[in-house]
N, C-alpha and C positions, 0 to 999 in steps of 0.2 A: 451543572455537569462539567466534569473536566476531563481531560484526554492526558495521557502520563505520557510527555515528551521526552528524549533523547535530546533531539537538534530540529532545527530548522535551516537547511543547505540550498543556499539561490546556486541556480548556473549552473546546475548537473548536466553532461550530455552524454551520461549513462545506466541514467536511471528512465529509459522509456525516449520516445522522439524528438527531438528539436530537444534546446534549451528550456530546462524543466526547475522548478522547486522544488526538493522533496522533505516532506516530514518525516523524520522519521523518531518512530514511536517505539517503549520502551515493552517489555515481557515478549518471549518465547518460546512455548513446549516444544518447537520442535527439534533442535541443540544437534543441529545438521554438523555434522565430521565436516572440517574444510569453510566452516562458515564466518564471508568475511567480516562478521558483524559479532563475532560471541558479547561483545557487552552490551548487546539487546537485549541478551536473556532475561537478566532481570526483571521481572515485572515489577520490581519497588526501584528499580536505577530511574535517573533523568529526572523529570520536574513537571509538577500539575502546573496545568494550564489550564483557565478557561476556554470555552469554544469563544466567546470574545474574544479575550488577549489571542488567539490562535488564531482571528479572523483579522484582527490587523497586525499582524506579523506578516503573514502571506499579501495580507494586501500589500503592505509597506513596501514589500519586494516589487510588487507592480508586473512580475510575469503572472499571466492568466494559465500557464500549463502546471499542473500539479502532481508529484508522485507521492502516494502514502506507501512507506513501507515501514522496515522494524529492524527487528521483533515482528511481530504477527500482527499487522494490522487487525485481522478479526475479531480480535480479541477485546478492541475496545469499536465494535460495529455501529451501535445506537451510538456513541457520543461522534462519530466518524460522519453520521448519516445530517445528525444535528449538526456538525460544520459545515457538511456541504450543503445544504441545504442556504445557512447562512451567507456564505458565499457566494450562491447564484449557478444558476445553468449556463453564463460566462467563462466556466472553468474546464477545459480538459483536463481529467482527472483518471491516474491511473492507478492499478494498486498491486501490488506485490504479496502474494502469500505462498505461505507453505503448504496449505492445505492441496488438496486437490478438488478439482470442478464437483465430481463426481458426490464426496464430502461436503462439500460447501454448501450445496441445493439442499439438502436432506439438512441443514439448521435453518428454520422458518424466522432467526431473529436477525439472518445474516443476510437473508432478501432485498431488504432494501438498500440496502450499500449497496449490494449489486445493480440494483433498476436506478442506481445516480453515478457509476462508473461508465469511462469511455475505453476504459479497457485492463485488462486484469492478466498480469500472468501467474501461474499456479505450479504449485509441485515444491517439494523439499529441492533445495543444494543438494544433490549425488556425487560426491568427490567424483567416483570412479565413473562417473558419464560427465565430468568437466570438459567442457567445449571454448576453448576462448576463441571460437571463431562466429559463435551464435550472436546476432543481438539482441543485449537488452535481459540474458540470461547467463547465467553460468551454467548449468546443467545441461543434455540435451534431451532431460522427463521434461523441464520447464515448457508449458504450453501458452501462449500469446493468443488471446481474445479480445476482437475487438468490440467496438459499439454493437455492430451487427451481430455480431455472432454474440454477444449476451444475449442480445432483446430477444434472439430470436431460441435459444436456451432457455429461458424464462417464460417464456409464453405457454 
């Protein structure tokens, strides 16, 4: 199985709490006005990986905090759930989607990334609700769920 990379970026302290890793992954439908990533869209841009090569990359970086974002994380969910899985429940792991919560529940394939996340924010980039004073979002649709508030979502 392999997961269609962009980058792998150590030392983020704006993608989610503390000093973070984040992956970030290639393809997305949702081609948000104002989006600071439009060369995610692609879903054929960036480069296969395996969940191995993927799993010592991250290792190699040696930080245990991880953000997967994009493009649409969702989009590649089963091979997402296979890396973490790989990696261990030693990882804070956070994820970035476009989707919304509401959306999200109602696809049963996208379950279980959910039940191995420590926390998820959601909603498209909204130019015209641009907040640069929120964190950890640009929009102010963007909603921040944590550990608790999934498990207890999901049950």
């Amino acid at each position: 199985m392999m997961l269609r990379v962009l980058s792998l970026r150590p030392d983020s302290v704006v993608d989610g709490p503390g000093l973070r890793t984040v992956l970030f992954l290639a393809g997305c439908p949702h081609h948000c006005e104002g989006c600071h990533n439009p060369t995610s869209w692609n879903s054929a841009g960036g480069t296969d990986w395996t969940i191995e090569e993927t799993v010592e990359r991250i290792q190699a970086i040696g930080n245990r905090r991880l953000t997967l974002s994009g493009g649409e994380p969702m989009l590649q969910a089963e091979a997402l759930v296979r890396l973490l899985e790989r990696l261990g429940s030693d990882y804070e792991v956070i994820l970035y989607t476009g989707y919304v919560w509401e959306d999200i529940i109602k696809n049963p394939e996208w379950l279980p990334l959910l039940r191995r996340l420590d926390g998820l924010i959601d909603g498209p980039f909204i130019l015209s609700k641009l907040d640069r004073t929120t964190s950890f979002r640009g929009s102010t649709n963007q909603r921040i769920y944590d550990r608790q508030q999934l498990n207890k979502r999901l049950d």
